[in-house]
mmCIF file of the C-alpha atoms, coordinates in Angstrom:
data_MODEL
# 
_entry.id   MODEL 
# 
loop_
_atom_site.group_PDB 
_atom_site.id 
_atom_site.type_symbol 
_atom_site.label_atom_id 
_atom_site.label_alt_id 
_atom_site.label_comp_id 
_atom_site.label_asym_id 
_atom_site.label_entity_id 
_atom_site.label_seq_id 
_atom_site.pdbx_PDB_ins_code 
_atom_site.Cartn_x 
_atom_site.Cartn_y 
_atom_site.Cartn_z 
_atom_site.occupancy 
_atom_site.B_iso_or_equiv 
_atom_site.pdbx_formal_charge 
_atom_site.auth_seq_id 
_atom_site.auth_comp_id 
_atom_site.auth_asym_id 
_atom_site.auth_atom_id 
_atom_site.pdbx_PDB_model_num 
ATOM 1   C CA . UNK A 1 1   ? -29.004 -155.800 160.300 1.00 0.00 ? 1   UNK A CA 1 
ATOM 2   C CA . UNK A 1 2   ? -29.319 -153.133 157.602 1.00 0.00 ? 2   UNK A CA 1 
ATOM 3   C CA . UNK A 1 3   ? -25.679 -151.796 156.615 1.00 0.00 ? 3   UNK A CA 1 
ATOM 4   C CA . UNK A 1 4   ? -25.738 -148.308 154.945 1.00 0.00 ? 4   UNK A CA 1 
ATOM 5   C CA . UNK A 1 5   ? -23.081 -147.713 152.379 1.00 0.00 ? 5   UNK A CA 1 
ATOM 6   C CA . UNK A 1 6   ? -21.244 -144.138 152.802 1.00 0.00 ? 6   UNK A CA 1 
ATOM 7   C CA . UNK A 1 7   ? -22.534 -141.737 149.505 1.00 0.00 ? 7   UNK A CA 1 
ATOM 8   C CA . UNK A 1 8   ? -20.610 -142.557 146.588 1.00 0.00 ? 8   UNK A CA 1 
ATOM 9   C CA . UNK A 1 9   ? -17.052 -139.934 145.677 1.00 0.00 ? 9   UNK A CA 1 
ATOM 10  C CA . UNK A 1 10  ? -16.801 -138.661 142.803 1.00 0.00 ? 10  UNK A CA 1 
ATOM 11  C CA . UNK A 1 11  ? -13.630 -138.930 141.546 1.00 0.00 ? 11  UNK A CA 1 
ATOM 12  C CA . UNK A 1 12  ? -11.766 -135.596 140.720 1.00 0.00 ? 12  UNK A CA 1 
ATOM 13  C CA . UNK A 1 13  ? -9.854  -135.554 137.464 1.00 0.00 ? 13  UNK A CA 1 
ATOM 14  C CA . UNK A 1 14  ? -6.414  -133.520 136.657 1.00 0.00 ? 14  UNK A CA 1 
ATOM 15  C CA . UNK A 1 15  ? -8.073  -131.648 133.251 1.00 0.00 ? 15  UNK A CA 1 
ATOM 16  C CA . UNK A 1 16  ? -11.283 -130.317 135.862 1.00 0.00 ? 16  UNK A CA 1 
ATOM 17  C CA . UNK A 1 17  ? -8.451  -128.835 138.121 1.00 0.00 ? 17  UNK A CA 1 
ATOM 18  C CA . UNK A 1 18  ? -7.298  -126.465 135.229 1.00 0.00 ? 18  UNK A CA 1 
ATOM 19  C CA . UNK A 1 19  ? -8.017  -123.003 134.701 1.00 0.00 ? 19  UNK A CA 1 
ATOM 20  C CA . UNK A 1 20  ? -9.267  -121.105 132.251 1.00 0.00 ? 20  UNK A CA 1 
ATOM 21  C CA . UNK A 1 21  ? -6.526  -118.936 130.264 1.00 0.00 ? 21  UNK A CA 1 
ATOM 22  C CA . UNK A 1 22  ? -7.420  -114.967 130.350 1.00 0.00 ? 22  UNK A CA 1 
ATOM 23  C CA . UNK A 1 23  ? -5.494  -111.983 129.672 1.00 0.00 ? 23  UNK A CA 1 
ATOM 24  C CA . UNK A 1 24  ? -3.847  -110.289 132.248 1.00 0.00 ? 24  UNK A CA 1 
ATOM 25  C CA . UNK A 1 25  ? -0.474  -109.070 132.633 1.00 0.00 ? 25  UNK A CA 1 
ATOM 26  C CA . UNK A 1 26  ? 1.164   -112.685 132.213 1.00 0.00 ? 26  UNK A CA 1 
ATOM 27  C CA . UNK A 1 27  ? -0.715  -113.976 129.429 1.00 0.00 ? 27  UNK A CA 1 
ATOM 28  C CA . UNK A 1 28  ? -2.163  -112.461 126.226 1.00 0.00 ? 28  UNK A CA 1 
ATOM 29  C CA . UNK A 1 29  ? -5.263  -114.319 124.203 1.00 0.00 ? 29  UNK A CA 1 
ATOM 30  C CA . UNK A 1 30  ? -5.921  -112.793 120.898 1.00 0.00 ? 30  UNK A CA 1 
ATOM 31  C CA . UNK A 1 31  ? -9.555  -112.281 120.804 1.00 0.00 ? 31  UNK A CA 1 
ATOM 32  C CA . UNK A 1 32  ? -10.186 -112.959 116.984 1.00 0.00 ? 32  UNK A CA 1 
ATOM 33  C CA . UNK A 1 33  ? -10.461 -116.836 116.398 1.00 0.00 ? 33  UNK A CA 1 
ATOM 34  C CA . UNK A 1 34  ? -12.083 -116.608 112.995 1.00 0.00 ? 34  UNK A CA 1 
ATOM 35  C CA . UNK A 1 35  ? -12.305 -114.210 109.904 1.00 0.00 ? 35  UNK A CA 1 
ATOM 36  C CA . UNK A 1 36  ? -13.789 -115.039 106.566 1.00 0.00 ? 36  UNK A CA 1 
ATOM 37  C CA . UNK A 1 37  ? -13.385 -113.074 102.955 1.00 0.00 ? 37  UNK A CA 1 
ATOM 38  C CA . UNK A 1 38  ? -16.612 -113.641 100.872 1.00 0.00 ? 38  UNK A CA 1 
ATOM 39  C CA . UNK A 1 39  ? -15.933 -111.979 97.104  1.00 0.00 ? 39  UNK A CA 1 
ATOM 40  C CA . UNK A 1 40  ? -17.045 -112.622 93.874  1.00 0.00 ? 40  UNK A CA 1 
ATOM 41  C CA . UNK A 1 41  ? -15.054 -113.773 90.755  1.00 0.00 ? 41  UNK A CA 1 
ATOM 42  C CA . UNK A 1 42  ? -16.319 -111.498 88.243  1.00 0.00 ? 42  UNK A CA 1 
ATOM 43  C CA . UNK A 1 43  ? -17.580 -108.299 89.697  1.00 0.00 ? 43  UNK A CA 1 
ATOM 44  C CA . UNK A 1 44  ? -15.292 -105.365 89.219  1.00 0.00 ? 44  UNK A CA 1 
ATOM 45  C CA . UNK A 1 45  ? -15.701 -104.333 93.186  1.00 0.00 ? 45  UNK A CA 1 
ATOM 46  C CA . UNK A 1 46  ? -14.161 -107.212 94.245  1.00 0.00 ? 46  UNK A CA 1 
ATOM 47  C CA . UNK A 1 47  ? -10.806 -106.697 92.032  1.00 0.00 ? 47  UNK A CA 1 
ATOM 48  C CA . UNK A 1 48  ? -8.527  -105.461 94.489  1.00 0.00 ? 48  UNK A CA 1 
ATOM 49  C CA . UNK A 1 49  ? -10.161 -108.306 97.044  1.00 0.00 ? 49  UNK A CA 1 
ATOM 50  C CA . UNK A 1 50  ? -9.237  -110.808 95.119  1.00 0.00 ? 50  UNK A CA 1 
ATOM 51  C CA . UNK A 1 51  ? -5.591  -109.293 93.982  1.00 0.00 ? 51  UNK A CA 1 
ATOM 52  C CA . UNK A 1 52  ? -5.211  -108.844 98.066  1.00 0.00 ? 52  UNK A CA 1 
ATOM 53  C CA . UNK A 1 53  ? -6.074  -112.345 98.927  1.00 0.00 ? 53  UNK A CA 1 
ATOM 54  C CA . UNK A 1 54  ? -3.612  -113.366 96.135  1.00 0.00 ? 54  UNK A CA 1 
ATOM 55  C CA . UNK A 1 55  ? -0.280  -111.951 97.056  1.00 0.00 ? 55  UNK A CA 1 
ATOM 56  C CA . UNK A 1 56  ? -1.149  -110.450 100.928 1.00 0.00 ? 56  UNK A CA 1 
ATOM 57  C CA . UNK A 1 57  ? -3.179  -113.826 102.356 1.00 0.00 ? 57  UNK A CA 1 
ATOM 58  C CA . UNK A 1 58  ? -0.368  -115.864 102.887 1.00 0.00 ? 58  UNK A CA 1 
ATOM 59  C CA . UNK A 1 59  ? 2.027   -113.702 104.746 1.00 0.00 ? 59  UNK A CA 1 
ATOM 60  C CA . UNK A 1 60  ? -0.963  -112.449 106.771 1.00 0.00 ? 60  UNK A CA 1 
ATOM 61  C CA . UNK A 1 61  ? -2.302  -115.756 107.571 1.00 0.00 ? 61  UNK A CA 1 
ATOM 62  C CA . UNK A 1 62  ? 1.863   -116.755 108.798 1.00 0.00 ? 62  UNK A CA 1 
ATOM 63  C CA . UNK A 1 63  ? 2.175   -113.922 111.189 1.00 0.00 ? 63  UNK A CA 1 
ATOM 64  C CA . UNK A 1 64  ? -1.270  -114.626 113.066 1.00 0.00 ? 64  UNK A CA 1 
ATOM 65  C CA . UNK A 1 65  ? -1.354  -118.288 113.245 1.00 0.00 ? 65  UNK A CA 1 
ATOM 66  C CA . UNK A 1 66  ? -4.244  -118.125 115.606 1.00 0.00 ? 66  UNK A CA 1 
ATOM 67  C CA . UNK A 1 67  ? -6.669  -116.939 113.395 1.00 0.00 ? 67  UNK A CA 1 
ATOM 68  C CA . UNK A 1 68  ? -8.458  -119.348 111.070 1.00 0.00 ? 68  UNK A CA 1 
ATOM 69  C CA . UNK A 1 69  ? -8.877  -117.807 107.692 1.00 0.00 ? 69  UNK A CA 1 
ATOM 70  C CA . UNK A 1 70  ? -11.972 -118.974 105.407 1.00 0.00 ? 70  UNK A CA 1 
ATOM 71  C CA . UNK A 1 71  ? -12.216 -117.681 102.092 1.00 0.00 ? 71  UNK A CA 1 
ATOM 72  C CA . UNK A 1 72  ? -15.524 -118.036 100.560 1.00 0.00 ? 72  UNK A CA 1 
ATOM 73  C CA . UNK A 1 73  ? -16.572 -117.223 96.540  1.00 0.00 ? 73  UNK A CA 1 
ATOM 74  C CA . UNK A 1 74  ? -19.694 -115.971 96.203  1.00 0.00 ? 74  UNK A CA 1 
ATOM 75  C CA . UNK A 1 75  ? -21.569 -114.816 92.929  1.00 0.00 ? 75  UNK A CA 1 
ATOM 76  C CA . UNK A 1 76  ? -22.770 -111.599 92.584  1.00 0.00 ? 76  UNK A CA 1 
ATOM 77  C CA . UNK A 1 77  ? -22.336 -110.431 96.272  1.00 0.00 ? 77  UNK A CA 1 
ATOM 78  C CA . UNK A 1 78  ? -20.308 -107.686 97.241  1.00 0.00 ? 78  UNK A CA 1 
ATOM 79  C CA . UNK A 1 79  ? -16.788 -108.195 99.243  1.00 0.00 ? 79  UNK A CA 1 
ATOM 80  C CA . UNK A 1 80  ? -16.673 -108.468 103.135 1.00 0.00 ? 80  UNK A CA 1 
ATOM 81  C CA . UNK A 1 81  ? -14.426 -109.719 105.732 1.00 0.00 ? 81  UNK A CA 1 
ATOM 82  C CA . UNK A 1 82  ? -16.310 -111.072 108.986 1.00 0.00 ? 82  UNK A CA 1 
ATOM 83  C CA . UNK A 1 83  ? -14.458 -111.318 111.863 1.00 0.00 ? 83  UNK A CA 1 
ATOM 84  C CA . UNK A 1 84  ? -15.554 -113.915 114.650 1.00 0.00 ? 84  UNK A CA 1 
ATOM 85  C CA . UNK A 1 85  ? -14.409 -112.979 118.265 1.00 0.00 ? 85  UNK A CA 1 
ATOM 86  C CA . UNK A 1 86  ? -14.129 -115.738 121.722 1.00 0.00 ? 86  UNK A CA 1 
ATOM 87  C CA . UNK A 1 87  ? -16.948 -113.755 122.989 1.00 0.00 ? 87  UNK A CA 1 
ATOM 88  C CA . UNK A 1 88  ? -19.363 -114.936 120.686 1.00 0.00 ? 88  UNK A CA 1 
ATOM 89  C CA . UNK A 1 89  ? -19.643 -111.402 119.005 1.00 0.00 ? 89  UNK A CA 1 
ATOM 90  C CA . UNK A 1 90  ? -18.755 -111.031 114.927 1.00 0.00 ? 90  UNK A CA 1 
ATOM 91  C CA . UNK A 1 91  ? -18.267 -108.073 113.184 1.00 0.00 ? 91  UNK A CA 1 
ATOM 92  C CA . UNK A 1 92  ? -18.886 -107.424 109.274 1.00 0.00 ? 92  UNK A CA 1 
ATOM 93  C CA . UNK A 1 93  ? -16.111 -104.617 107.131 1.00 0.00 ? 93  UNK A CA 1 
ATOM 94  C CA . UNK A 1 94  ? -17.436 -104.225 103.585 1.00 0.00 ? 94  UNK A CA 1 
ATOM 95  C CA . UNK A 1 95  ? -14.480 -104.196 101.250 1.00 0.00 ? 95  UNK A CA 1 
ATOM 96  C CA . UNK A 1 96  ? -16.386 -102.753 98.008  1.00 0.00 ? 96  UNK A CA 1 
ATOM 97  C CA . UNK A 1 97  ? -13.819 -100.926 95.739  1.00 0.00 ? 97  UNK A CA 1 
ATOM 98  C CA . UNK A 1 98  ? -10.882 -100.422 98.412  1.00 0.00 ? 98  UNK A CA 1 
ATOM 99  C CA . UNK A 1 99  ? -7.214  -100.176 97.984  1.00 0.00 ? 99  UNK A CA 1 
ATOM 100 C CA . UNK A 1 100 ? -5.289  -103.144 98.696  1.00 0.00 ? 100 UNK A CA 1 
ATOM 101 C CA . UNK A 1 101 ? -3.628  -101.180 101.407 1.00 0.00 ? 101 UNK A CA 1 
ATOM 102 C CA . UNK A 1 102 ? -7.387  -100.034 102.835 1.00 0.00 ? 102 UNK A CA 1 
ATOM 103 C CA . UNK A 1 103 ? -8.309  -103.523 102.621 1.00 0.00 ? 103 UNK A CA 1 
ATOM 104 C CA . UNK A 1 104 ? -4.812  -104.650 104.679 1.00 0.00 ? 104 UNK A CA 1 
ATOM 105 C CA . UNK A 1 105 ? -5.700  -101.592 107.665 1.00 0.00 ? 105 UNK A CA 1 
ATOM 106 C CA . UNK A 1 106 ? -9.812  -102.947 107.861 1.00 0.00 ? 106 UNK A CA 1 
ATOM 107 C CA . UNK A 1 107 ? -8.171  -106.499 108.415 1.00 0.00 ? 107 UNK A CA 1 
ATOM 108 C CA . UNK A 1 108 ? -5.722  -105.285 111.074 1.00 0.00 ? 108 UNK A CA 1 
ATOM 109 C CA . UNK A 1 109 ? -8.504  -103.680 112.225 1.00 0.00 ? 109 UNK A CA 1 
ATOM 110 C CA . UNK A 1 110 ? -10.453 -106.862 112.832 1.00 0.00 ? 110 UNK A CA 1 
ATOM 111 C CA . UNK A 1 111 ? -7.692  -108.984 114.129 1.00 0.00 ? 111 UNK A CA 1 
ATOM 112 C CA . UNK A 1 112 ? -6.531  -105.983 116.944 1.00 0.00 ? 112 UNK A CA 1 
ATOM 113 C CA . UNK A 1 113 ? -10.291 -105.356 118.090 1.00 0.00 ? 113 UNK A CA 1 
ATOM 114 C CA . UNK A 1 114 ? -11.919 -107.418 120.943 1.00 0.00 ? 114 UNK A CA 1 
ATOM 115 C CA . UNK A 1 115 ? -15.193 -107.576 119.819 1.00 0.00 ? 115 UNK A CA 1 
ATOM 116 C CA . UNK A 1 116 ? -16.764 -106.019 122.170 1.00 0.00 ? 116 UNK A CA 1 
ATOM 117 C CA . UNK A 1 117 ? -19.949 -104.095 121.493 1.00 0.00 ? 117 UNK A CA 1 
ATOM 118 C CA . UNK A 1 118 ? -19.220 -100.274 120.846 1.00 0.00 ? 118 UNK A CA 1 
ATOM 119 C CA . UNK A 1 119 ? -19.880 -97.940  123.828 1.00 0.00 ? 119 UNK A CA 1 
ATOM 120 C CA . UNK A 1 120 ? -20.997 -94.297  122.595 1.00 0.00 ? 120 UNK A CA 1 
ATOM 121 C CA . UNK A 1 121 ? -18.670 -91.911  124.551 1.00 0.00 ? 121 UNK A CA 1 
ATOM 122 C CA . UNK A 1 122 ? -20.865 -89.165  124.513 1.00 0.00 ? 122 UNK A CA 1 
ATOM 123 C CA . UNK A 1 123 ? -23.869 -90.222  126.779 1.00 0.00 ? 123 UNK A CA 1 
ATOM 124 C CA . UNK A 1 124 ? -21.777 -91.799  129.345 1.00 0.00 ? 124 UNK A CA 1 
ATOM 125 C CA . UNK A 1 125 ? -22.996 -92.166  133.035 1.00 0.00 ? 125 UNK A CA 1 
ATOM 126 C CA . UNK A 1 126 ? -21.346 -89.897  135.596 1.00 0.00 ? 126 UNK A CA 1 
ATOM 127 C CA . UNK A 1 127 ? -20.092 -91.601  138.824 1.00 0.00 ? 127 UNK A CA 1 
ATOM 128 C CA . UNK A 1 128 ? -18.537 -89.640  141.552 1.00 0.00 ? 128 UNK A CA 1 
ATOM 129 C CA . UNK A 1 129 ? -15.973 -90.898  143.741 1.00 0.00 ? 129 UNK A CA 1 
ATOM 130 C CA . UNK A 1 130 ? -17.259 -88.338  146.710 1.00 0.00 ? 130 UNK A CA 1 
ATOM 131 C CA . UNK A 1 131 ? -20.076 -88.766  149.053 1.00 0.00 ? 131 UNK A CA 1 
ATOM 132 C CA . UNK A 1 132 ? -23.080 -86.745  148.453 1.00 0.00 ? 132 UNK A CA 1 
ATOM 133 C CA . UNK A 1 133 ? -23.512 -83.734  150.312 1.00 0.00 ? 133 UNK A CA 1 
ATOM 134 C CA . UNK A 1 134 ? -27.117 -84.674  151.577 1.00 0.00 ? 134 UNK A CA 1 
ATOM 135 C CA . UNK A 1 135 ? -25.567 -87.954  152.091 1.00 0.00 ? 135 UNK A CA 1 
ATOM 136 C CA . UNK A 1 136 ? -27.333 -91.320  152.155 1.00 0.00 ? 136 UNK A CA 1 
ATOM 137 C CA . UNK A 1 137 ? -30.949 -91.304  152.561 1.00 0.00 ? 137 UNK A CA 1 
ATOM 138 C CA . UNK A 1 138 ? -32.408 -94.198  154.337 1.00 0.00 ? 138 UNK A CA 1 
ATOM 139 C CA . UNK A 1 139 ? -35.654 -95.188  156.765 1.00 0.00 ? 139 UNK A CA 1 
ATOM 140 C CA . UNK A 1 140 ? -33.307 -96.031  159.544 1.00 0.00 ? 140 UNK A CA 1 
ATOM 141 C CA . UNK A 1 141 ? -32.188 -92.459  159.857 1.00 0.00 ? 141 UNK A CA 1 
ATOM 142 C CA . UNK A 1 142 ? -35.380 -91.159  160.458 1.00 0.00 ? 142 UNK A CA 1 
ATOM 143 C CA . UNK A 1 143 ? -36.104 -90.656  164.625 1.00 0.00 ? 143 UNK A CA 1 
ATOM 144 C CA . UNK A 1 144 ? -39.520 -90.894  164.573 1.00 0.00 ? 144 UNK A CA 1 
ATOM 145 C CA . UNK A 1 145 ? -40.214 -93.807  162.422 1.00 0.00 ? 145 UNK A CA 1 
ATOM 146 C CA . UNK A 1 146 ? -38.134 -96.501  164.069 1.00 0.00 ? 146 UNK A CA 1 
ATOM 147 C CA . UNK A 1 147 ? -36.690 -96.250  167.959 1.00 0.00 ? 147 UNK A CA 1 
ATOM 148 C CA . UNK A 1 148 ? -34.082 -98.992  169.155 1.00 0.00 ? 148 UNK A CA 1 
# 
């Protein structure tokens, strides 16, 4: 007598029953996770960088909690903010000789955008929403070809 055993269940657990959050008209997932200053100490270009991440960092970093902030210093290299997006994507803002208040708008910037590759609006594809006047073309609708 050979006894076979039923397959084996695999046991379903409560966190694989969750769903993945997305935005929608409940729920709203800011799409910049990361951004990161890189400046340099002594260059002149990077004054107003490093008088913005001085006095503006803090109350910037309070009102988007979400966002980790890295500040790197980095010799003789001109001053960027990268931001780093959920979808993978990053996006670069050179901050070489601007105002403190340029430099506040470029990281707004950064923090409102999805990053999501630019689409040129110019050479976009046309779709129509009516059928064309010819209308479908297919082998079917040819009588001599095929008869049912």
């Amino acid at each position: 007598m050979s006894f076979k055993l039923p397959p084996p269940i695999k046991p379903i657990f409560r966190g694989q029953l969750a769903s993945r959050p997305a935005n929608g008209h409940t729920a709203f997932i800011p799409q910049c996770r990361k951004l990161v200053f890189r400046y340099c100490e002594k260059w002149p270009s990077s004054s107003r960088t490093r008088t913005y991440l001085q006095n503006h960092l803090e109350e910037m970093a309070r009102a988007n909690p979400h966002v980790e902030i890295v500040i790197q210093q980095q010799n003789q290299k001109e001053p960027i903010v990268r931001g780093f997006y959920l979808n993978g994507r990053d996006k670069v803002i050179s901050l070489k000789e601007s105002e403190v208040t340029q430099i506040q708008q470029k990281v707004q910037l950064l923090l409102d955008s999805s990053g999501a590759k630019i689409k040129p609006l110019k050479r976009r594809v046309i779709e129509s929403t009516m059928e064309s006047a010819r209308g479908i073309w297919s082998g079917l609708h040819v009588p001599e070809l095929y008869k049912i």
